[in-house]
C-alpha positions in Angstrom: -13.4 0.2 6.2 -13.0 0.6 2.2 -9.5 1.7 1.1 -10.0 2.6 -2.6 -6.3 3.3 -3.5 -3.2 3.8 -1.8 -0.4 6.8 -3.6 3.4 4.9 -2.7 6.3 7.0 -2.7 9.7 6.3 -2.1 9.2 3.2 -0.3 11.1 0.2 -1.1 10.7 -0.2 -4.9 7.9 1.8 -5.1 9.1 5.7 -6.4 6.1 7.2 -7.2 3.1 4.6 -7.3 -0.8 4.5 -7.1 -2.7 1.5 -6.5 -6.8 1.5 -6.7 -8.4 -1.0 -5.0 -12.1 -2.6 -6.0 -14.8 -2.7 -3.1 -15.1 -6.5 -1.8 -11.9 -8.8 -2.5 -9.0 -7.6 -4.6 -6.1 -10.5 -5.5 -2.6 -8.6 -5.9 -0.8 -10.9 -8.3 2.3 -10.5 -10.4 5.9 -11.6 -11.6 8.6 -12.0 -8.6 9.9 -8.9 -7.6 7.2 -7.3 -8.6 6.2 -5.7 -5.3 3.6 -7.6 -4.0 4.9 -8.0 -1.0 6.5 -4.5 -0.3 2.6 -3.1 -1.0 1.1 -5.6 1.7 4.2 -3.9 3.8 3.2 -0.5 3.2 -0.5 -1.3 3.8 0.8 -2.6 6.9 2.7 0.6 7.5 -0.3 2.5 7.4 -2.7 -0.4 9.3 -0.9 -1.2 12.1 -0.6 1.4 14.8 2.3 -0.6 16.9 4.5 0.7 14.2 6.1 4.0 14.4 6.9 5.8 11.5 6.7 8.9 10.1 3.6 8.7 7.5 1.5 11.2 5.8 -2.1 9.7 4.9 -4.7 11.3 3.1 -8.2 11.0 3.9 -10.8 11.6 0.7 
């Protein structure tokens, strides 16, 4: 599976965010507090069926 970009909103301190992703490895990296973690959290969101939330995803 290739995820080429994940659309954030309202999550955590994500308002209104898109993210593209490279195919292969992609390093997230940045300043503390940032949101590198609350991204790997959202991907999770989205990855992890044991969680139930309410989510909207969008299939290109």
């Amino acid at each position: 599976m290739y995820i080429s970009k994940i659309e954030i909103e309202n999550f955590r301190n994500f308002r209104c965010n898109e993210v593209e992703f490279n195919d292969g490895i992609n390093v997230i990296i940045g300043h503390n507090n940032a949101g590198k973690s609350n991204l790997i959290k959202a991907l999770a969101l989205v990855l992890n069926p044991a969680v139930n939330r309410r989510l909207s995803i969008v299939s290109l």
